[in-house]
Structure formats: C-alpha cells, structure tokens
C-alpha positions as CSV (number, residue, x, y, z in Angstrom):
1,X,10.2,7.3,-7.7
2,X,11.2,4.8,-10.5
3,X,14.1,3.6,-8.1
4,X,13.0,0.2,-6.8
5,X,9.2,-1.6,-6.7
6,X,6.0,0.1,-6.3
7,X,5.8,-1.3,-2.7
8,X,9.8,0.2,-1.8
9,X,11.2,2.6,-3.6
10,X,13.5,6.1,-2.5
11,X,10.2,7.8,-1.6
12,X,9.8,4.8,0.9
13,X,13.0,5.5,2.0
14,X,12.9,9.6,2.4
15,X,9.2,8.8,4.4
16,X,11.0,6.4,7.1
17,X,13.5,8.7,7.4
18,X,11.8,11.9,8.0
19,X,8.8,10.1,10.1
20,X,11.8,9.3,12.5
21,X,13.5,12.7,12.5
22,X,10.9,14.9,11.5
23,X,12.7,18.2,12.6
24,X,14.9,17.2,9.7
25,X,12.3,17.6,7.2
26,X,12.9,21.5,7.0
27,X,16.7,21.2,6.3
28,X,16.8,19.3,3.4
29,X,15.4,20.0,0.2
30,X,14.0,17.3,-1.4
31,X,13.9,16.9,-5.6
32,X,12.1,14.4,-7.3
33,X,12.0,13.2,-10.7
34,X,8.8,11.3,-12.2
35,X,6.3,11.6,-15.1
36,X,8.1,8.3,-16.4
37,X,6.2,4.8,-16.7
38,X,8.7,1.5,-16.3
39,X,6.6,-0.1,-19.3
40,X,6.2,2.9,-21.5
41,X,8.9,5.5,-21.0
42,X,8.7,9.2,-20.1
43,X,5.4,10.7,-20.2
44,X,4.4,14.3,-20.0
45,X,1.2,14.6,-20.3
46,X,-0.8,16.7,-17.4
47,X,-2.5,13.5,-16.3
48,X,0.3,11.8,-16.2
49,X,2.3,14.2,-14.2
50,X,-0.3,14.9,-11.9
51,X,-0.4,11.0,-11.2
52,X,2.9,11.0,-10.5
53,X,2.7,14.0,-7.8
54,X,0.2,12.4,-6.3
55,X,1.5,8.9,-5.9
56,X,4.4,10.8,-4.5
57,X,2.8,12.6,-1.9
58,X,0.3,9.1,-1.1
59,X,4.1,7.6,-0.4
60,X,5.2,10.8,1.5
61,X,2.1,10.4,3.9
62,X,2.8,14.0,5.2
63,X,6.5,13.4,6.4
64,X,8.2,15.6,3.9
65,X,7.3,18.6,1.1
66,X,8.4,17.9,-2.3
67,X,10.3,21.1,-2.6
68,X,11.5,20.4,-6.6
69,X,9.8,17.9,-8.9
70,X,11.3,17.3,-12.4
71,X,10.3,15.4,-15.2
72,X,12.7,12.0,-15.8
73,X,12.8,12.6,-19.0
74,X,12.0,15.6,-21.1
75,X,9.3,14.6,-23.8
76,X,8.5,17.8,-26.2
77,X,6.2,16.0,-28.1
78,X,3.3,15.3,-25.7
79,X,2.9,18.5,-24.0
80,X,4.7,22.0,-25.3
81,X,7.8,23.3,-22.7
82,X,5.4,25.6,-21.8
83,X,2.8,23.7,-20.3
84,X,5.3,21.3,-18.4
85,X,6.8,24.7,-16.7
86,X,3.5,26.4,-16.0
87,X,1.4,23.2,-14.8
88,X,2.6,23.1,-11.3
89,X,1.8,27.1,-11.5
90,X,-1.6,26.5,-12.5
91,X,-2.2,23.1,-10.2
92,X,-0.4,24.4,-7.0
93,X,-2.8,25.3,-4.6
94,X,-5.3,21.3,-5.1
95,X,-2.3,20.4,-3.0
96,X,-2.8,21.0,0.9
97,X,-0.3,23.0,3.4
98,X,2.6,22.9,1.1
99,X,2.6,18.9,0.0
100,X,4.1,20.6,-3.0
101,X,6.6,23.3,-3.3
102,X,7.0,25.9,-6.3
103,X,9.7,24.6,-7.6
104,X,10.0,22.6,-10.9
105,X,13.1,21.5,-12.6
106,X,14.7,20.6,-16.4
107,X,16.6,17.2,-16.3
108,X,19.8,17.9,-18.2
C-alpha cells in the first residue's frame, strides 16, 4: 500500500487489473503489507492495523480478497506478537463475503 501516492498506489493497480479480468481474481493470491505510516514509521497498534485493512479494501472496491495481509514492519513494542497474530482472528467476520482472508503473515 505504501508503494506510490494515496491517490495511485499497487492496490490501484491490483483493482484495475482484476476489474478488467475478474475471473482472474481467484487464481492469484494476493499479500499485502501495511500497518506502516510514510510520516511516522511502522505502527501496530489494532487501530492502526484495522485502518490499514480498511483503506485497503476502500481501494479494492470488491475486485479482489486480500488473501494474506502482513505488517511492514514488525513493531513488538506497541502491541505483544500475540495480539498482532490473533487480531485478524478476532476481527474476521466485520469484514463482508470474504473482503479479508485468514491469512496473516511475519515480514522477515
């Protein structure tokens, strides 16, 4: 998401894409990394997290799932590993018809 301006970034990208070639959208599985302000850094608060889900999807518009969404940065000193790894657990089903897969990922 951090990958170009607010107003066209990759998510831009992914929604052109899979608006034109929709039937696409289930063979690809689609990872993205967030939770990290240009001005501030990585964040991992739940509210910031959730913000960056839902900006996500709001670029999405529908055309494609986010089937993995890591953090872009791993920040053990705002919220415990636990809570990171259990908040999409916990937070899955405010997101409608599968917006937002299961999956969560550690950056390396």
């Amino acid at each position: 998401m951090f990958y170009g301006t607010p107003a066209a970034n990759s998510l831009h990208l992914v929604r052109n894409y899979f608006q034109k070639y929709p039937d696409d959208a289930d063979k690809v599985v689609l990872s993205i990394k967030g939770a990290f302000a240009a001005h501030t850094g990585p964040t991992g608060s739940a509210e910031d997290i959730r913000a960056s889900v839902e900006e996500a999807l709001r670029v999405l518009d529908g055309a494609k799932r986010i089937d993995v969404f890591e953090m872009a940065r791993w920040v053990s000193s705002s919220l415990d590993e636990y809570h990171k790894l259990t908040f999409f657990a916990k937070n899955r089903s405010q997101y409608s018809s599968g917006d937002l897969n299961q999956g969560i990922g550690r950056p390396c």
